[in-house]
N, C-alpha and C positions, 0 to 999 in steps of 0.2 A: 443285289449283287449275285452272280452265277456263284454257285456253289464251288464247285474247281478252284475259281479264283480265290475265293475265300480260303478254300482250303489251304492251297500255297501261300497266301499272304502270312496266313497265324502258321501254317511250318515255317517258314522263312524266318518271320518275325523269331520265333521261340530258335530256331539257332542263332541269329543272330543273339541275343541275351546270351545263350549259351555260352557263347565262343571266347568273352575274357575267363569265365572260371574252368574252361577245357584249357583254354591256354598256360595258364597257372597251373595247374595238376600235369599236364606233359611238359612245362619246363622242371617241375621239382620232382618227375620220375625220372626226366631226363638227366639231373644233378645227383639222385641218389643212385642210379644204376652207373655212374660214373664215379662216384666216392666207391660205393661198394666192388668197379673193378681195381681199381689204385687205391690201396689203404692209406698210400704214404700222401696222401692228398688232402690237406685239412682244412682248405679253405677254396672256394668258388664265387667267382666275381661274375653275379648274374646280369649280363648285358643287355639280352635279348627281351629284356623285360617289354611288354607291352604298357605303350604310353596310357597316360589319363585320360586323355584326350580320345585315344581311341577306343580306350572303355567305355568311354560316357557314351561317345557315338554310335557304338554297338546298340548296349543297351536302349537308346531314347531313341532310334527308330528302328528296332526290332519291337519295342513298347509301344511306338506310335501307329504300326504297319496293324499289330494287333485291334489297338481301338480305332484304326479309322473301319477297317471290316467287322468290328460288331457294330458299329453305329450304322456302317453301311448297308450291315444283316437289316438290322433294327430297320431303318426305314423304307430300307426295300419291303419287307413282309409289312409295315405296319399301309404301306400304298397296296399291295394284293390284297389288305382285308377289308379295306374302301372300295375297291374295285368291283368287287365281288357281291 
């Protein structure tokens, strides 16, 4: 596998994991800098929750994008060292 690509596939991959717990941390900044400009506000009906579903999907092929590019490192280099 070309190196570049590799590169992008494991960046990609690792945002993608990323992207439910950034989610969750900018919806509960989002909730508290809202509580803290309204004091009279003592309760928040969080809607915008991201589903399960697309947690899991996040995570299992931003997980998957990672190991198909090491396996794919791996047998690319393990064919350059037969070659050679």
């Amino acid at each position: 596998m070309k190196t570049p690509i590799a590169i992008v596939l494991i960046t990609m991959g690792s945002v993608l994991i990323a992207v439910p717990p950034l989610a969750d941390w900018s919806l509960r900044a989002d909730t508290v800098r809202l509580m803290e400009k309204n004091p009279q506000i003592t309760s928040v009906n969080l809607v915008g929750k991201m589903s399960d579903a697309y947690r899991f999907g996040c995570w299992s092929v931003g997980t998957a994008m990672i190991v198909f590019t090491a396996l794919a490192s791996l047998r690319s280099g393990k064919g350059e060292q037969q070659g050679a």
